[in-house]
C-alpha positions in Angstrom: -16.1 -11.8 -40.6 -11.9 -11.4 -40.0 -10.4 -15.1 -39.8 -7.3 -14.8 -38.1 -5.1 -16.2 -40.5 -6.9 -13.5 -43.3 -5.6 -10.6 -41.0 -2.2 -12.3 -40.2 -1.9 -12.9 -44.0 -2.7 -9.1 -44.4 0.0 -8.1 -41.9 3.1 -10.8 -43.1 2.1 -9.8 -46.9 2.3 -6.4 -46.6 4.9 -5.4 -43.3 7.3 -3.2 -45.8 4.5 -0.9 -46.7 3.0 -0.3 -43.1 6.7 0.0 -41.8 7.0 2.2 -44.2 4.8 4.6 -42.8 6.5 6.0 -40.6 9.8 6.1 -43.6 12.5 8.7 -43.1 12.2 9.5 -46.4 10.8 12.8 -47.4 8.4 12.1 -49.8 7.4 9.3 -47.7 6.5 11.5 -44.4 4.9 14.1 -46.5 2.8 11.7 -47.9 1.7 9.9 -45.0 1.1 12.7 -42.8 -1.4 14.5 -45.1 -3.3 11.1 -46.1 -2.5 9.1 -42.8 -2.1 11.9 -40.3 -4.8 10.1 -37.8 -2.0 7.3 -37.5 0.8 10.1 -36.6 -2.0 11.8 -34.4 -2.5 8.5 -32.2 1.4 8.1 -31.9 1.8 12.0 -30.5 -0.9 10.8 -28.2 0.6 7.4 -27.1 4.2 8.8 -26.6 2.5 11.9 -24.4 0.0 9.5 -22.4 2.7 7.3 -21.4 4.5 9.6 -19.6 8.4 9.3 -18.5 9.0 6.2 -19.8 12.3 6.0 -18.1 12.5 2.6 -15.4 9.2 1.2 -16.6 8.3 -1.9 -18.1 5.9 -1.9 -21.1 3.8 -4.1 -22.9 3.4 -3.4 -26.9 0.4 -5.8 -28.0 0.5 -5.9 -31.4 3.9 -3.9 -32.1 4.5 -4.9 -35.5 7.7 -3.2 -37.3 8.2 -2.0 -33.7 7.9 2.0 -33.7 6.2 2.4 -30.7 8.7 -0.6 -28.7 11.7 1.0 -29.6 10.8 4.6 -29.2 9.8 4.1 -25.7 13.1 1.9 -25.2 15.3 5.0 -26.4 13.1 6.6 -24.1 14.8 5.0 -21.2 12.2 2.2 -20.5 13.7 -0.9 -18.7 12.5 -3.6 -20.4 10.3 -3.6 -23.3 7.7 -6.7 -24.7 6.7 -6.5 -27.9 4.7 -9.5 -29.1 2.9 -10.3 -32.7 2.2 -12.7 -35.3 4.1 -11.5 -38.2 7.8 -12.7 -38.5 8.5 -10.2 -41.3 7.1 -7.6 -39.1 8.9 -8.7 -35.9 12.6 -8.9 -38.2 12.0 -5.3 -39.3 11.5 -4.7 -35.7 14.9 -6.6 -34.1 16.9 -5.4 -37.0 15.9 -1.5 -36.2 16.1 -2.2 -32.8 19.4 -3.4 -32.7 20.4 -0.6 -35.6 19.1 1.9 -32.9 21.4 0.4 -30.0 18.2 -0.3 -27.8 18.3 -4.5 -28.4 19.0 -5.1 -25.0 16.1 -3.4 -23.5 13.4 -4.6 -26.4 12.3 -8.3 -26.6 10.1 -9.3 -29.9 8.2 -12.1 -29.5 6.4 -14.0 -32.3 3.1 -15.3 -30.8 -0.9 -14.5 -29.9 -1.9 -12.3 -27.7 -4.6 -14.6 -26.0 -2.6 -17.6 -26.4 0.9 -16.1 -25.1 1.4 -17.2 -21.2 3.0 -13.8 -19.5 3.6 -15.9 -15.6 4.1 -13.5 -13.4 5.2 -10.5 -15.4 2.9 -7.2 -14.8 3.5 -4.2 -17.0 3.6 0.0 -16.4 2.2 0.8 -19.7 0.6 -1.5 -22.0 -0.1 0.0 -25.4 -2.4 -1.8 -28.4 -2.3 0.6 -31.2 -4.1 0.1 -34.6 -5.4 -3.5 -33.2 -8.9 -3.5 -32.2 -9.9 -2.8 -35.5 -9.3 -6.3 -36.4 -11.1 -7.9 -33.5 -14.2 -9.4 -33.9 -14.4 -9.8 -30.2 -12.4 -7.4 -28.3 -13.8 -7.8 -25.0 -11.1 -10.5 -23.8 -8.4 -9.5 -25.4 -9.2 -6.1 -23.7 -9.7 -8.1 -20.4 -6.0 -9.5 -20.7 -4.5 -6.5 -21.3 -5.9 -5.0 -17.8 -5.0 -7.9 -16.1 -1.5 -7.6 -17.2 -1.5 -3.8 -16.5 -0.4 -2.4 -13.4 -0.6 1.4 -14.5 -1.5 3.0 -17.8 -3.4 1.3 -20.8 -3.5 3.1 -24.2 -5.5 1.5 -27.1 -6.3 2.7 -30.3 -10.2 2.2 -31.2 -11.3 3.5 -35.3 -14.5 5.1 -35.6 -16.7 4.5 -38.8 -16.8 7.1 -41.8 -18.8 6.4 -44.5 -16.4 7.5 -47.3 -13.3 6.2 -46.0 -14.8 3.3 -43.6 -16.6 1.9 -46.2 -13.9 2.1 -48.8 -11.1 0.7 -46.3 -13.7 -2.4 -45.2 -14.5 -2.8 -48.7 -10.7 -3.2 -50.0 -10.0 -5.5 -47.2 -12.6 -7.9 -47.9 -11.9 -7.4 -52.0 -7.9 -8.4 -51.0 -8.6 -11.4 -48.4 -7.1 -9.4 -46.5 -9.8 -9.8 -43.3 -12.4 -7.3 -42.3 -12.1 -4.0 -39.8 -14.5 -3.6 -37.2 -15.5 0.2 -36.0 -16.6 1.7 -32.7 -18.5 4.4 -30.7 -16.9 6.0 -28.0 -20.0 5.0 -25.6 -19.1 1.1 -27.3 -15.5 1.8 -25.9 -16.7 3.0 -22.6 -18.5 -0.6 -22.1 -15.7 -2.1 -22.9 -13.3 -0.7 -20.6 -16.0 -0.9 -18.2 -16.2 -4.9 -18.5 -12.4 -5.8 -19.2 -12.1 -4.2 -15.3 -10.0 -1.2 -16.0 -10.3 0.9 -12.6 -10.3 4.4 -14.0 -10.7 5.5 -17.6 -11.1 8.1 -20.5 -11.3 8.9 -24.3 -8.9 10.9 -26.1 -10.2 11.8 -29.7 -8.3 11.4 -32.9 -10.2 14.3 -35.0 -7.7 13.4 -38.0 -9.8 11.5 -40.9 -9.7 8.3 -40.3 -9.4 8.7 -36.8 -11.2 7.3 -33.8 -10.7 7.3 -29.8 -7.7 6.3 -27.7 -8.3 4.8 -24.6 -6.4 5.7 -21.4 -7.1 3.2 -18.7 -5.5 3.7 -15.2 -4.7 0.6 -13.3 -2.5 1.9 -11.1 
């Protein structure tokens, strides 16, 4: 089972490493794209299914160190929402953001999803990448994001491998670091199905390690 605070541990503990990721370093991309290249694959897919981001308004769910926020801000976005529970993550995020010249147009938030009270506010794109795999109950969180999404949803869903699925589930739990949840495309198809997203399809990740993204038309 993944206790909240076990995965928000996780994610406050470790933010330099996952920012570092995406590192401008050499060494650092060349790594990560040979041994992580299912996390550059889903970011190709996210920047191309979002379209021109130029005027819109965007929800990132889960944004941590902010890639995918401040991307679509340089982008031309409007306004951009990026909400999670890690401060460390969230002060990588405003400091690149603001490094970037694209502060004005990118809000971080420090708060939870299902908690967090939006009022009014509807978004053009709402992205959730590399967050379901820490939900053990995805449907209402899922659910949310529709009703906050006026026009394209993207979220990231892993698929289970037995090498690499059991090995990643296996140093989680060994770490307190939470568990990781897996899915089947037709489990994702429910899903979308009962959170009320109008139109909807699966984009495959074939990288190892990989999964589906969903791309849910509310518009």
């Amino acid at each position: 089972m993944s206790k909240p605070e076990e995965v928000k541990h996780r994610f406050e503990w470790d933010a330099q490493s996952f920012a570092g990721i995406y590192g401008d370093s050499l060494v650092s991309r060349s790594f990560n794209r040979i041994f992580r290249k299912a996390v550059f694959d889903r970011y190709v897919v996210t920047m191309t299914e979002s379209g021109d981001a130029r005027g819109k308004s965007i929800l990132d769910v889960g944004c941590g160190s902010g890639i995918y926020s401040i991307e679509l801000a340089r982008r031309g976005a409007r306004r951009v929402l990026g909400i999670d529970f890690s401060e460390p993550m969230l002060a990588i995020a405003r400091a690149s953001a603001k490094e970037i010249g694209v502060a004005d147009r990118v809000e971080f938030v420090r708060d939870e999803f299902l908690g967090h009270e939006f009022g009014d506010e509807r978004f053009g794109v709402s992205i959730a990448m590399g967050v379901f795999d820490y939900l053990e109950d995805p449907g209402p969180f899922l659910a949310k994001m529709s009703r906050l999404t006026r026009g394209t949803l993207l979220a990231s869903f892993p698929k289970f491998s037995v090498i690499r699925g059991t090995a990643r589930r296996l140093r989680y739990r060994l770490t307190g670091r939470g568990d990781v949840f897996y899915y089947s495309p037709e489990g994702v198809g429910r899903l979308a199905e009962s959170a009320g997203i109008r139109k909807h399809r699966l984009v495959p990740i074939r990288s190892s390690g990989g999964g589906v993204i969903l791309v849910g038309d509310n518009g």
